[in-house]
C-alpha positions in Angstrom: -187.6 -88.8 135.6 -187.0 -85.7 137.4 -185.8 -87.4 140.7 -183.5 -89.5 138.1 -182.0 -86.3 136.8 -181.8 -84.4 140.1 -179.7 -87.7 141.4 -177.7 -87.7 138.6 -176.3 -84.1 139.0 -175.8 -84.6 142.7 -173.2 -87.2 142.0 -171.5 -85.0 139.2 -171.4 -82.6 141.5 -169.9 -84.8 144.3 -167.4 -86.3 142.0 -165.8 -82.8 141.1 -165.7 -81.5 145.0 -164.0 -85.1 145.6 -161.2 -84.4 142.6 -160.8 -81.5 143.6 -159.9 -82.0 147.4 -157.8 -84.8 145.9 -155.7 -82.6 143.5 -155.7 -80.1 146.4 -153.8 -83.0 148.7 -151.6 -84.1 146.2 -149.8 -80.4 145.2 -146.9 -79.6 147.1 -147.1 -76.8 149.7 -145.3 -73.4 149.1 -142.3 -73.0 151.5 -143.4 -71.3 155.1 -141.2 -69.0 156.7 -139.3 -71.1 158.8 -138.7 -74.1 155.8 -136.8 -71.1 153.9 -134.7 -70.1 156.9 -133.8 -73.7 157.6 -132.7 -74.2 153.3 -135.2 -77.6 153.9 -134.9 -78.7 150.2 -136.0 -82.0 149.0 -136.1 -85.6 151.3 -133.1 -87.3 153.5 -130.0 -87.5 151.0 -130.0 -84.7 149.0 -128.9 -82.5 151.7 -125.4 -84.9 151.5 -125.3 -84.5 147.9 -125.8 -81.1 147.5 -123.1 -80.1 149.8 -120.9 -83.2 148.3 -121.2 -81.6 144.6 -120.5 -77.7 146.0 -117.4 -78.6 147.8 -116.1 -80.4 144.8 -117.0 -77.6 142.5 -115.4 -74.8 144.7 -112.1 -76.9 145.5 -111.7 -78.5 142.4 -110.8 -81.9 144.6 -112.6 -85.2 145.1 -115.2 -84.6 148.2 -117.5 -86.9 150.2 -120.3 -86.0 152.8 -121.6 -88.5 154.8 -123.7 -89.0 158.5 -121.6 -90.1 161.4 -122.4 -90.7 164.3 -120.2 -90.7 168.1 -121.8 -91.5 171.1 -125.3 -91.7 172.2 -126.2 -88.0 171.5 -123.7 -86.8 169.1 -124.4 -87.1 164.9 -124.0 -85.4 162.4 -122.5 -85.2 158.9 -118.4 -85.6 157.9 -117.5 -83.2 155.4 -114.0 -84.8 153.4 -112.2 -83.0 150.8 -109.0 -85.4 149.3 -105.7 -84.7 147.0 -104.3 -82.4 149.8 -101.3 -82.4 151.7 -99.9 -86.4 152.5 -97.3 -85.2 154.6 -98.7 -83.2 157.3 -101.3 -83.9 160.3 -103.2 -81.4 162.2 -106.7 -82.0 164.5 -108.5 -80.2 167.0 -107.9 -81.4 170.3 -109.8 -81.4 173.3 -109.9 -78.0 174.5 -110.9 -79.2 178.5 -107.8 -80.8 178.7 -104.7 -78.7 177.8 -101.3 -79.7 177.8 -98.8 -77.9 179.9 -96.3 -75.5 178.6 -93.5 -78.0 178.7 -95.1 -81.1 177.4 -96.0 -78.7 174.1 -92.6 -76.9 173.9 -91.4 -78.1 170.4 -94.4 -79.4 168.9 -96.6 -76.2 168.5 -96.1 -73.8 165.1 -95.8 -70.4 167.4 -99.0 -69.4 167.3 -100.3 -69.6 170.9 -104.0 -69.5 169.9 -103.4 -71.9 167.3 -101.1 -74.7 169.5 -104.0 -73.9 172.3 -106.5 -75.4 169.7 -105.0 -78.0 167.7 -102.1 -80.6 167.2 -99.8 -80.8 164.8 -97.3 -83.8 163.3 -95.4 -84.8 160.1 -92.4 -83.0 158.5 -91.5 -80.1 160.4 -90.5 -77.9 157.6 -93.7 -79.2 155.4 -95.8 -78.1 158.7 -95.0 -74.8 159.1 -94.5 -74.3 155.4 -98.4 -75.5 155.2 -100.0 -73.3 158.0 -99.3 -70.1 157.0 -101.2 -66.9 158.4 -103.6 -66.6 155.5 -104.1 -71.2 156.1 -104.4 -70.3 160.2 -106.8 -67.7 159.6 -109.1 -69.5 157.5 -109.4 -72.5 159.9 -110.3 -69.7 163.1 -112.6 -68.3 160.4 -114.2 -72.2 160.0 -114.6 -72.5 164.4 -115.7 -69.5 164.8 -118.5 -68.9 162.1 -122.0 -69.1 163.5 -122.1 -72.9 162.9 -120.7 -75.5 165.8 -118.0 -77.5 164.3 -117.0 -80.5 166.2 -113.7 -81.8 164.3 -111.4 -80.0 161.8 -108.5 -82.9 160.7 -105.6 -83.3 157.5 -104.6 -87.1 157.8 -103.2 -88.7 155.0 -104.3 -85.6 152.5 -107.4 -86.1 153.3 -109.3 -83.0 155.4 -111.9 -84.0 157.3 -115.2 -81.6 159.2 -117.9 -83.0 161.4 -120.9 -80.5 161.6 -123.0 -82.0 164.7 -126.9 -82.1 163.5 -128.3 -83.7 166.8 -131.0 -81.5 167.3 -132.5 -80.3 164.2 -135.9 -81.4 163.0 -135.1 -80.6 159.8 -132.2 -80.1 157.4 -129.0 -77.9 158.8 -129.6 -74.4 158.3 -125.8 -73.8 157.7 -124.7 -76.4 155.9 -123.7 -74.7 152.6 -122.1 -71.6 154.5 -119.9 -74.8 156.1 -119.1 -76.0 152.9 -117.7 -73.2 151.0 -115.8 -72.5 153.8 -114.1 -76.3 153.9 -113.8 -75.8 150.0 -111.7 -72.6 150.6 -109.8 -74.0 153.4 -108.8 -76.8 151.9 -107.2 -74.3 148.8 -104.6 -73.6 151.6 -103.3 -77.1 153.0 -101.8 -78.1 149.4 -98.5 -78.9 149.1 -96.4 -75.2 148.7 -94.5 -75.8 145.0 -91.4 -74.5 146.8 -91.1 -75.5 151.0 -87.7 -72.7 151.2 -89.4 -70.1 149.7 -93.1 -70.4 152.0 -90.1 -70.6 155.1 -88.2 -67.9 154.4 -91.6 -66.1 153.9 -93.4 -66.9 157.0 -90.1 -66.4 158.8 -89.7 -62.5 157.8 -93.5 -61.9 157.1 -96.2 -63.6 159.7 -97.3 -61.8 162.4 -96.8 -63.6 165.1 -93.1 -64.0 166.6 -93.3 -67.0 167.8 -94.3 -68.5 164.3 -91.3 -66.6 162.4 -88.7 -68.2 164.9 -90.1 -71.3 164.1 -90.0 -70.8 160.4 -86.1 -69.9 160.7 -85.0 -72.5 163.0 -86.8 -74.7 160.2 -84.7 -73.0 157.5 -81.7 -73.2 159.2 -82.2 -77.2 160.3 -83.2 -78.4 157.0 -81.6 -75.8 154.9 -78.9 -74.0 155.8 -76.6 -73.9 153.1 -79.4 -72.5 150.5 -78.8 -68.8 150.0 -82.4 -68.0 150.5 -81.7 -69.4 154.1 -78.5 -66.7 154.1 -80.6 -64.0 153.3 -83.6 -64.5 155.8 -80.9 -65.0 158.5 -79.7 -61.4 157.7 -83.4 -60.2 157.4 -84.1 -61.4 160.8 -80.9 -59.9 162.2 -83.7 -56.7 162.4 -87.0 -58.6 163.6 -88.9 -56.7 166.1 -88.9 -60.0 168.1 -85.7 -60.6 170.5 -85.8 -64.1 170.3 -85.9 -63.9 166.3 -82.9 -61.8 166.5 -80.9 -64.1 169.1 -81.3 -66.9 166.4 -80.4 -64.9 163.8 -77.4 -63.8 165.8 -76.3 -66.9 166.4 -76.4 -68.2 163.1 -74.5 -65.0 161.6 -71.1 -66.0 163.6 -68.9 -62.8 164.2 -71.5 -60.4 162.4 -73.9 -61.0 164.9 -72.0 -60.4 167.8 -73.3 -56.9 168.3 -76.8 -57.9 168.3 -75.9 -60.6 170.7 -74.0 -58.0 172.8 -77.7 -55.5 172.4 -79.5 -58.2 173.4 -77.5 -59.5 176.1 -77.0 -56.2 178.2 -80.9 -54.9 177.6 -82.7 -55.4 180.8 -86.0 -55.3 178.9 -85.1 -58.5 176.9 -87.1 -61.8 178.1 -83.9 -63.3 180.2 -83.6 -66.4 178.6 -83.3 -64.6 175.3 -80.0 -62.5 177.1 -79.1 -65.6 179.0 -78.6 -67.7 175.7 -76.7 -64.6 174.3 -74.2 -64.2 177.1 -73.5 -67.6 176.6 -72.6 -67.4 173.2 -70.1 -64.4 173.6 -68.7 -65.5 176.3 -65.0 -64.1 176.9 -66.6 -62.0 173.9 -68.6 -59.5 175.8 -67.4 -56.4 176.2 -66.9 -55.5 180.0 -67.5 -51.6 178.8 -71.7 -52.4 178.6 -72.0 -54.3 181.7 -73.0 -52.3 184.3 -76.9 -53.0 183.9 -76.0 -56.6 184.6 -73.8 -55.7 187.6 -76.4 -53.6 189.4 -78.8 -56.7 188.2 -76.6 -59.0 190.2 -77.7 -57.2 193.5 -80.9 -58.5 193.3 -81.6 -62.4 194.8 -83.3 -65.1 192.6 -86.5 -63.9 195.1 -86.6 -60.7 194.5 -89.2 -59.6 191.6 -86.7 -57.6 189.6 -84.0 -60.5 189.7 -83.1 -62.4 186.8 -81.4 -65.2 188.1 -80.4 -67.4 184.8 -79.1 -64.4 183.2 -77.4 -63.1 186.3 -75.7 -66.6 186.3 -75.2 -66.6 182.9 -73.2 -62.8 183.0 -71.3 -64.6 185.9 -70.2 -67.6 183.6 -69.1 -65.7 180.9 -67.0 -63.2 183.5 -65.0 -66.5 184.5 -64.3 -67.3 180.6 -62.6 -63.7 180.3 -58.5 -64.6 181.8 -58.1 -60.4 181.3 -57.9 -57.9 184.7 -60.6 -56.1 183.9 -63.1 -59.3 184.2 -61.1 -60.3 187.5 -61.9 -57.0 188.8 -65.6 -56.8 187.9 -65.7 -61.1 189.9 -64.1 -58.8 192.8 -66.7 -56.8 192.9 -69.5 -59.1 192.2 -68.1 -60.8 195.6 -68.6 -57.7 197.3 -71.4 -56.5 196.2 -74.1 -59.5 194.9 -76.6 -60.9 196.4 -75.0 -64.0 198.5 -77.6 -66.6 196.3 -75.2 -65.9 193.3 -72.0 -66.5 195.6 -70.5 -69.9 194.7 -71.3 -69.3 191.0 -69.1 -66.0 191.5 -66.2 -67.4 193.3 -66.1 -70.6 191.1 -65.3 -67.8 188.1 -62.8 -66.3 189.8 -61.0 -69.5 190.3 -61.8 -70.5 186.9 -58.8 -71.4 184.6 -56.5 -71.2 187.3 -56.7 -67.5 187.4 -53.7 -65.7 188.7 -54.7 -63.3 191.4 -58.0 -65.1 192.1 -57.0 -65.1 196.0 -57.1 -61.3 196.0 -60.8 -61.3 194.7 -61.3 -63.9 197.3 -59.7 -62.5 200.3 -62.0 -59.7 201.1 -65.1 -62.1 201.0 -63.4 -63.6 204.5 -63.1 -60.3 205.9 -65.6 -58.9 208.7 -66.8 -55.9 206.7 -69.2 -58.0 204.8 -70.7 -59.9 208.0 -73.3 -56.7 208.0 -75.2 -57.9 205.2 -77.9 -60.0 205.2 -77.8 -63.3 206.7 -73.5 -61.9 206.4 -73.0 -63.3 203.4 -72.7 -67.2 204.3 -72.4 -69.1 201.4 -70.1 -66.3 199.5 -68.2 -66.6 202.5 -67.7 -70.5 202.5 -67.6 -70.7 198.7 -64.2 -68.2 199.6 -63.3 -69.9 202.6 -63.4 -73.4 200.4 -61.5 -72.3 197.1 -58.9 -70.8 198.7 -57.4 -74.1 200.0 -56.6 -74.8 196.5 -55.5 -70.9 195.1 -54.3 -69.5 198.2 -50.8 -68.1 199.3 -49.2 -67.4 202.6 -51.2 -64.4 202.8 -54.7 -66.2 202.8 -53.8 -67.9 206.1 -54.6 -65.5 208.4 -57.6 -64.2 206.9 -59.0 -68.0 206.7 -57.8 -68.3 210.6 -59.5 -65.1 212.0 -62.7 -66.5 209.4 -62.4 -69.8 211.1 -62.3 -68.5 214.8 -65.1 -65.9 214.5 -67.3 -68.3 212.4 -68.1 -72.3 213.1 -70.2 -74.4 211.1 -69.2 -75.0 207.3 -67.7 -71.8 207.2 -64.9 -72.6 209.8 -64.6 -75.8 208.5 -63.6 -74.7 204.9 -61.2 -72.2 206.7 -59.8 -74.7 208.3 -59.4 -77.6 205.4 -58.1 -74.7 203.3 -55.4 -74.0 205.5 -53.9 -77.7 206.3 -53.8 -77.3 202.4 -52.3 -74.4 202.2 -49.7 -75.8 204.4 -49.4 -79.5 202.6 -48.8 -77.3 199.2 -46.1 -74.7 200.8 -44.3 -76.7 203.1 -40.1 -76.7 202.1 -40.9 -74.3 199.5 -40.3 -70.2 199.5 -42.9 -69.0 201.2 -43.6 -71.9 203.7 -45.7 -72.1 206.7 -45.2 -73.0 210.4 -47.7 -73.2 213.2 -46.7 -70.6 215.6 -45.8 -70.9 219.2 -48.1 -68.4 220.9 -51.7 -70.2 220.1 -52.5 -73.7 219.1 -53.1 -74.0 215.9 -52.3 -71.1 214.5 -50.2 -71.0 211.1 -47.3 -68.2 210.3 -44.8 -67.9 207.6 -41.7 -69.4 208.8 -38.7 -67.6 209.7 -36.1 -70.2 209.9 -34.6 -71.7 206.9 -35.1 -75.0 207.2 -38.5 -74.6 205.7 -40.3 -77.2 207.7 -43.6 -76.8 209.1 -43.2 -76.4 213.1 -45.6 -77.2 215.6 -46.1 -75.2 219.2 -45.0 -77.1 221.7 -48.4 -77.9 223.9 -49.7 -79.6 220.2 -49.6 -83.4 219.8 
């Protein structure tokens, strides 16, 4: 009986150690330091609908999170927020392989970080209407936040993030850090309720330069005639940026001809910005502020301080000016610039038939100049060549002493130019003849039959 009892209490005893390690293995363990630093809460899926339900709470929009995956080693899950903007496409492009400079001039927003980083399409004034500073710095904000982001995308008003998991054992630490930030982001690339108004704004208010030009070309494209356009174009008139004020300018007609003029003769201005400028005064500019560009001209398209488009561009608008004073400063420019910028200077003297242009041209033939570097060839030709077609008597000998100290294309201008001299003077006051003393050498006649002679040993 005793044994029975003593058995008896051994297997009670066994049965509650066995319930107990049972109970024990059932219970689920308390969280170990590294499970709360990774946020691992609950099995595979509720990670996607955790994040799915905050970024619909925080945006208000219809949101979807699912895995993806690209490749052999890259997976992860595709954060998509919908109900945005329809009409505007942006990505994240492939950083390793830029585009060059000219291949992005016109599609970027003006932001050179941001048009390094991403590609843009759609409406151009819906565009830069949508990515504004406060939109820009919230998508830098996404990339450059502690977790890796592999794809930021608006297509069809949909916005799109793909946050890589390859790698982690257990759910993605970051995940919900990620998601508030989509939520917020995607506040941003809405449709504005009014396109002229976020333009004019961006134009006159972000920080960046280029952006602001790009928000008034966009104004004054799409909506020129709105008087929100007129008053950001007189607003910009005083941007600190000289290529905000050249557009402004140009879009202001006469009352932004002294900004043009400002921007035009400051040699600190970018020289495409003063280039554009001189071309849009023109016979405009006022020969009284020129002097920086004439001391400018001196300099060759190799030196470092030359600026040869805006050189060329003071020369053109020289030869649109018919007064003296212009004629005078060409005469100079002949004597004085560097020879690269010749045949652009003579051409302006000759241009519109000039009167006098053969006295600006004259001197160029002369031996004074032969001193200079490399003696001035192709101002010297250029000269040589339009006088055939402006010259008078009085360009003859100067193109005959230019052709006989001189061969190559410079004698043979001076040469052409002076059988056309002849063929355009003969029988008239003023005529030629070939005088007796030298073959080949042209006078003015002295007879009055005015026919071109020949010297006797000629054939």
């Amino acid at each position: 009986m005793e044994v029975l009892l003593l058995v008896g209490t051994g297997l009670v005893f066994a049965a509650g150690v066995f319930m107990m390690v049972a109970a024990h293995g059932n219970a689920s363990p308390s969280p170990g330091p590294d499970q709360g630093r990774l946020g691992l809460k609950g099995g595979p899926g509720q990670a996607e609908d955790r994040v799915q339900a905050l970024l619909a709470t925080v945006s208000g929009r219809p949101a979807t999170v699912y895995r993806y995956t690209q490749g052999e080693y890259d997976a992860g899950l595709r954060l998509a927020i919908e109900g945005l903007c329809p009409s505007v496409t942006f990505w994240r492009h492939e950083v390793s392989r830029p585009q060059s400079s000219d291949a992005r001039a016109g599609e970027g927003i003006g932001d050179p970080g941001f048009d390094a980083a991403f590609r843009v399409s759609g409406s151009r004034p819906d565009t830069l209407a949508l990515l504004t500073a406060a939109t820009r710095s919230a998508i830098r904000d996404l990339l450059l936040g502690n977790v890796r982001i592999a794809q930021v995308r608006l297509e069809g008003g949909t916005l799109t993030t793909d946050v890589p998991t390859t790698g982690f054992a257990r759910e993605h630490p970051g995940l919900d850090q990620v998601a508030r930030k989509v939520a917020e982001l995607s506040m941003s690339v809405r449709p504005p309720p009014d396109v002229v108004a976020r333009l004019a704004e961006n134009a006159t208010q972000d920080p960046e330069g280029g952006v602001r030009l790009q928000n008034l070309r966009a104004l004054l494209d799409a909506y020129e005639p709105n008087p929100r356009t007129r008053e950001t174009v007189r607003a910009a008139l005083r941007d600190r940026d000289p290529r905000v004020r050249l557009e402004a300018a140009l879009a202001s007609g006469a009352t932004g001809n002294d900004t043009l003029v400002a921007l035009a003769v400051d040699l600190a201005v970018e020289e495409a910005c003063s280039a554009r400028a001189l071309d849009a005064l023109g016979p405009l500019l006022p020969l009284d502020r020129v002097e920086p560009l004439v001391r400018e001209a001196a300099h060759g398209p190799t030196d470092e301080r030359a600026r040869p488009a805006r050189t060329r561009a003071f020369v053109t608008a020289l030869g649109r000016n018919a007064s003296p004073p212009a004629l005078e400063l060409l005469a100079r420019l002949v004597l004085t610039a560097d020879d690269a910028y010749g045949a652009a200077i003579v051409d302006a003297v000759v241009a519109g038939g000039r009167r006098n242009a053969e006295s600006a041209l004259i001197p160029a033939l002369g031996p004074s100049l032969e001193s200079r570097p490399h003696g001035r060839a192709r101002t010297r030709e250029a000269a040589a060549r339009r006088l055939g077609a402006v010259g008078t008597v009085d360009a003859v000998l100067p193109l005959q002493e230019a052709a006989e100290r001189h061969g190559g294309t410079i004698g043979s201008s001076a040469r052409r130019s002076i059988v056309e001299i002849q063929a355009r003077l003969a029988g008239s006051p003023g005529r030629l003849a070939l005088t007796d003393g030298e073959a080949g050498r042209l006078s003015p006649a002295t007879d009055a039959s005015g026919r071109v002679s020949q010297s006797p040993d000629e054939d």
